[in-house]
C-alpha positions, 0 to 999 in steps of 0.5 A: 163896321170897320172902326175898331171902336164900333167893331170891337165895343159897339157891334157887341153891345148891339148883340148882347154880348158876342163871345167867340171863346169856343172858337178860340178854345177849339184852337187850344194853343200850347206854350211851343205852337206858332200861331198864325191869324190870317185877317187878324184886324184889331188883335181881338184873338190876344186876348182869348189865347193864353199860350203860344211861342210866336204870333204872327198876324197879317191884315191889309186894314191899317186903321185895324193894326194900328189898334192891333200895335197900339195894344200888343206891339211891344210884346216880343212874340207877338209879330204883326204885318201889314200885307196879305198872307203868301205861301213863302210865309205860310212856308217860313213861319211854318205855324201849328194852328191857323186862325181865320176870323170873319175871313172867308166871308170877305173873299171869293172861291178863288181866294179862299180855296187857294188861301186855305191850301197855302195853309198846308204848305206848313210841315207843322199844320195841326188845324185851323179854325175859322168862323164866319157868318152864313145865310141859314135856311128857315124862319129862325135865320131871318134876322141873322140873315138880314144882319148877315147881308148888312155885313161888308163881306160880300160873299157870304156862304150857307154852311154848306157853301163854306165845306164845298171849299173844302173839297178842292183842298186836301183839308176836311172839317173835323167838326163844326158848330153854330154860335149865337150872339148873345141876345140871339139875333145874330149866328156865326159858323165856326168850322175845325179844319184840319190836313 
């Protein structure tokens, strides 16, 4: 899973189809916002949004950003950096809106609350949106479920689990939904977290 051709081509095809552009509408960028994408890998969310003064995207998977720069490297607003994201830079960049793509699944409590409270060190921090797979209740789940526990994340959350690292920040969830791929075989927790 973690080849840009199998992630970005050969994941989707598998699911019918996986369109995450609801996610990307709830962050509904403008032409002045700074956007930050945390985990940003090949640079799948370029090409969902349609405006935005700077982009600045941190990953630590360097066969993922070399696809990234392959695709996006030239363009002048488009900032790319191959380490994980600190609190100075939360500070320096100071974005409006935050991405975190299939991250928190990746990373313990300790991290994901301490990530996500870095995020409010931003004067401009308006949201930030994420979206993750999670273990559903009932017979409905069971093979997102099943696809879930093949994922490389290894802590994967229920919904529930996924607000519970909400309530050591000073962020809340403004709304929240459900998306399934598109054969329905796989579900995604999407989540608008705001100050």
């Amino acid at each position: 899973m973690g080849k840009p051709l199998v992630y970005d081509y050969l994941r989707p095809l598998f699911l019918g189809g996986i369109t995450v552009k609801p996610a990307y509408d709830w962050l509904n960028p403008v032409d002045n916002e700074v956007i930050l994408d945390v985990g940003c890998g090949t640079g799948v969310a370029l090409s969902y949004l349609t405006g935005f003064s700077q982009y600045h995207g941190f990953d630590t998977d360097e066969i993922a950003l070399a696809a990234l720069k392959e695709r996006y490297g030239n363009v002048s607003n488009v900032n790319i950096y191959n380490r994980h994201v600190t609190q100075s830079a939360v500070e320096q960049i100071n974005p409006h809106k935050v991405l975190m793509m299939g991250l928190l699944h990746h990373v313990n409590d300790e991290v994901a609350i301490s990530l996500l409270q870095s995020m409010t060190r931003s004067k401009n921090l308006i949201k930030i949106v994420s979206i993750d797979v999670f273990y559903g209740k009932g017979a409905k789940h069971l093979t997102s479920n099943a696809l879930a526990s093949l994922d490389r994340g290894k802590f994967i959350r229920t919904p529930e689990g996924y607000k519970e690292l909400l309530k050591s920040t000073t962020l809340h969830i403004h709304d929240e939904m459900y998306l399934r791929s598109g054969n329905g075989l796989a579900c995604y927790y999407i989540m608008d977290i705001r100050p």
